[in-house]
N, C-alpha and C positions, 0 to 999 in steps of 0.2 A: 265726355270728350266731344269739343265740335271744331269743326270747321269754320273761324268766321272771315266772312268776306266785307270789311268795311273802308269806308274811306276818312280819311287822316287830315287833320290841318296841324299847322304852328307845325309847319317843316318836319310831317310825320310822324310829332311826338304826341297829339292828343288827338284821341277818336271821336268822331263825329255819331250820330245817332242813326245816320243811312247807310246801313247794313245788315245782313243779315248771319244768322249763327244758322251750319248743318250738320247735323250727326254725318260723318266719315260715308258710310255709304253712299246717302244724298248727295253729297258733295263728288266723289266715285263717279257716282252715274250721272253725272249735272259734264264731267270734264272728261270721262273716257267713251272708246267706242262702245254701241253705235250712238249713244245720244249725242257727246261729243262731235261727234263727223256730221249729225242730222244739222246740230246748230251751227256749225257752219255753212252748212249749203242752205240752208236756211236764210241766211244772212247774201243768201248769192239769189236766190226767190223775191228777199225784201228791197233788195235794189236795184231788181229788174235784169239781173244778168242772168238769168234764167229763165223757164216759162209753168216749171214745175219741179218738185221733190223728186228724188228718184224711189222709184218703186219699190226697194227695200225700206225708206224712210215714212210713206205717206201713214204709215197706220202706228204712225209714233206724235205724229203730227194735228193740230187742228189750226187751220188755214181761215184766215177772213179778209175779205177784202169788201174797203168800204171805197165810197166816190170823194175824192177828195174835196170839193163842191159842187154843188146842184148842178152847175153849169158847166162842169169838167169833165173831160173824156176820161182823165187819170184817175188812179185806185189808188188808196193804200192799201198795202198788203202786212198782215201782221201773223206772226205764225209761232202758234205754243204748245210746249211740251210739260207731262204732268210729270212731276218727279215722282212724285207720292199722293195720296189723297189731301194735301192741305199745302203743296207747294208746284208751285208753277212757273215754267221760265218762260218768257214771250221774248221773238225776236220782231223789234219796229224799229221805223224810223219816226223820230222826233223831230222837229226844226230841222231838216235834212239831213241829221245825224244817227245813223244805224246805232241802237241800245239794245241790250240783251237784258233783259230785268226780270231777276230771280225773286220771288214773292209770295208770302205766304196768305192764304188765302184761307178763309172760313166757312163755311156753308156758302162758294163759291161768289163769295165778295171778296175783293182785295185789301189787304190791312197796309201799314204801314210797314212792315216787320218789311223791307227788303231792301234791295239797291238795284242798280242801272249803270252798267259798263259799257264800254266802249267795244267794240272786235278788238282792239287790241289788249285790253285788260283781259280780256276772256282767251285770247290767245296765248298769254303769259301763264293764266292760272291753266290751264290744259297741258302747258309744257312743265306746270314746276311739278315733278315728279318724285320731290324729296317729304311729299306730304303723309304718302303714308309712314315711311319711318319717322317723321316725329308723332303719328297717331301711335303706332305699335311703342315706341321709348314711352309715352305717357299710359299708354296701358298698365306697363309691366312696371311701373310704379305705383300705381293705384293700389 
């Protein structure tokens, strides 16, 4: 049984291949407290409305920040969370767009296996809370 987080074309009737599938707990810990709350405030670090993690979060966290170019006073700042030993969430901004991209990763390269939401997609899936009754109804059929 998984979790998958994908994105949809032809007016949400066929799946596209940028996505990723989580076993239920993954998925758990990727949308409730504290990693839940960390990647939001996360999200408040990457766009500069903050100056730091709060200290219950930092040691959930791995922080980078690069110089935007050679000749720029500005950073980016990118900051990720390990679900598990072979999945990784990073919160950045893209083309000025704040993305949260959940990613499975190998001997700590990044694969294809994943996608890139928006804060608001990431906001929907933390509120939709009817996920675990349909893991449990697919359980007790198996």
């Amino acid at each position: 049984i998984y979790v998958d987080i994908r994105k949809y074309y032809d007016e949400g009737t066929k799946p596209t291949t940028k996505g990723i599938s989580l076993r239920p707990e993954l998925f758990g810990r990727l949308v409730e407290a504290p990693l839940g709350e960390a990647i939001v405030e996360a999200q408040s670090l990457v766009q500069g409305k903050i100056q730091a993690l709060s200290p219950r979060f930092t040691h959930l966290a791995s922080i980078v920040r690069e110089s935007s170019s050679p000749d720029s006073k500005t950073e980016d700042i990118s900051v990720s969370f390990n679900l598990d030993n072979s999945h990784v969430v990073k919160v950045s901004l893209f083309k000025k767009m704040l993305l949260i991209d959940v990613r499975t990763y190998i001997r700590g390269t990044p694969t294809k296996k994943g996608i890139s939401i928006s804060s608001e997609v990431f906001d929907k899936l933390c509120a939709w809370t009817e996920w675990k009754d349909a893991v449990t109804k697919l359980q007790k059929r198996g």
